[in-house]
N, C-alpha and C positions, 0 to 999 in steps of 0.2 A: 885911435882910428881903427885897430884892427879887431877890437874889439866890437866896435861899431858893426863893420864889415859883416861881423861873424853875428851877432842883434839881427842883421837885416836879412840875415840868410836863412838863418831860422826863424823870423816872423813869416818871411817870404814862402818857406816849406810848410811851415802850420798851416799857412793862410790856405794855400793851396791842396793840401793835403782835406782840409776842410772845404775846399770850393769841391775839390774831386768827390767824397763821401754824399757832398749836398747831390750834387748832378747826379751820382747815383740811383740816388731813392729818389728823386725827381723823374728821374725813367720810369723807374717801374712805378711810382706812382700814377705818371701818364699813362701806363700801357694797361695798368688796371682800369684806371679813369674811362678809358675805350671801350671796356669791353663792358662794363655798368649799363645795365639792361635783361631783356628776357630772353631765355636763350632754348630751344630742343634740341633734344638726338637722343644719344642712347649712351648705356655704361654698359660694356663690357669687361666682365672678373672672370679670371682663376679662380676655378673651384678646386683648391689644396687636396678635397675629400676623392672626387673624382678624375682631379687632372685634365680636364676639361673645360675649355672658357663657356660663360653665360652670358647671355646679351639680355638687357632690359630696357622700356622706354626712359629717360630720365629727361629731369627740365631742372634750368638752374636759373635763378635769380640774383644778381649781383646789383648791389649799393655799397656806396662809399659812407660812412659814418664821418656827416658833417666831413670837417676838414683836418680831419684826423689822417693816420697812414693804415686804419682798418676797415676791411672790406665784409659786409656780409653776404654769403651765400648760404642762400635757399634754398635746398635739396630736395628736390620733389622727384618722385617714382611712381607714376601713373597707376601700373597694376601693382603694388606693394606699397601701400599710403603709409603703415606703419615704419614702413625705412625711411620716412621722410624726416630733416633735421636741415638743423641751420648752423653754419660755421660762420667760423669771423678769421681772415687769412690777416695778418699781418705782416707791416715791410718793416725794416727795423729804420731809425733814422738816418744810418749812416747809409740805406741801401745795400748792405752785403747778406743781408739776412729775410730768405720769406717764411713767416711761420717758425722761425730758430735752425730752419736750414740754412744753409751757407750755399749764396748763390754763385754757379761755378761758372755759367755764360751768360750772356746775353748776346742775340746777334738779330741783327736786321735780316731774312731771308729776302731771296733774288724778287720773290713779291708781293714783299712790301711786309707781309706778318713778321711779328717778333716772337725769337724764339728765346725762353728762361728755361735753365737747367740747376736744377738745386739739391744737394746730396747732405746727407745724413745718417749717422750709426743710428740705428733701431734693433726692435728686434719685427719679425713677422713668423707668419703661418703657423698653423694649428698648433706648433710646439711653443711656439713662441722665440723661435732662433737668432742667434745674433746674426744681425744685415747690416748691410749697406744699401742708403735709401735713397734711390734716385726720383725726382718729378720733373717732368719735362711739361713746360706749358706755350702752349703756343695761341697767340693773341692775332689775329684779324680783326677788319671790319665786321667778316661775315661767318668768322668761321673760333671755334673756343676748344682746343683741347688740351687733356692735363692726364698724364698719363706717368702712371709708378710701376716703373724698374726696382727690382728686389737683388742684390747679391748676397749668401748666404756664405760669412764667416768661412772661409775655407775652399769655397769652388770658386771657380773662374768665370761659370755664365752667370748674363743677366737673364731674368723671370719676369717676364713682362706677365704683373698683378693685378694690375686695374687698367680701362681708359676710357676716359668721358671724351664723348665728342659731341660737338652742340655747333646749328647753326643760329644765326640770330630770329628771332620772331619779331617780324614787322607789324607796328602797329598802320593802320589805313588812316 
């Protein structure tokens, strides 16, 4: 019997353990699901060389790949066509992972958009330095941003590097 007991508590933790990892990556797959569509606004970088941000127009495209957990995005840059490129973000299956980042939050804000927060050792800027890589994305109806936080090996501030922010484009 107590054998038994101890069978069903650990079927019962696996089971569940696996029901948690599914729900996971079923959020974020929902919350990309959402935002699959045409989107404008603009990207604003850190220029490393001058220390100075830049703002450009940008537009992004998102589709889901069939019914897979891969998304691609279309990177398009109005005045700079040449920077334009296409990614594919991936979730991992168990949900704890966007792109091989390890996802640190997810939270509903007070309206209604969802916010993902996801960190990673990298390296960045001109040297190539060791970091700590933060991307914060935030999903509305009507609103797309994703924005990368840099901490550099050894200091204590974050360097805010990039941030796309995009509203949606309504089709009539």
């Amino acid at each position: 019997m107590r054998i038994l007991k101890i069978y069903l508590s650990l079927s019962l933790a696996i089971f569940s353990a696996s029901f948690s990892a599914q729900a996971k990556s079923n959020n974020l797959l929902n919350d990309l699901q959402k935002v699959s569509g045409s989107w404008k606004g603009s990207l604003t970088y850190l220029d490393y060389s001058s220390g100075k941000p830049y703002s450009m127009p940008a537009e992004v495209k998102i589709k889901r790949i069939d019914k897979t957990n891969n998304f691609i995005f279309s990177n398009i840059y109005p005045n700079e066509t040449s920077a334009n490129s296409t990614d594919t973000l991936v979730v991992s299956t168990d949900g704890k992972y966007i792109d091989r980042e390890l996802v640190k939050s997810r939270l509903k804000l007070p309206n209604g958009d969802i916010e993902i927060v996801t960190e990673t050792i990298g390296k960045d800027g001109n040297d190539n330095k060791p970091a700590t890589i933060k991307h914060t994305y935030i999903f509305g109806d009507k609103i797309l941003k994703k924005r990368k936080d840099v901490q550099f090996t050894g200091d204590d501030k974050w360097i805010n590097r990039h941030e796309y922010s995009y509203t949606r484009i309504t089709t009539k």
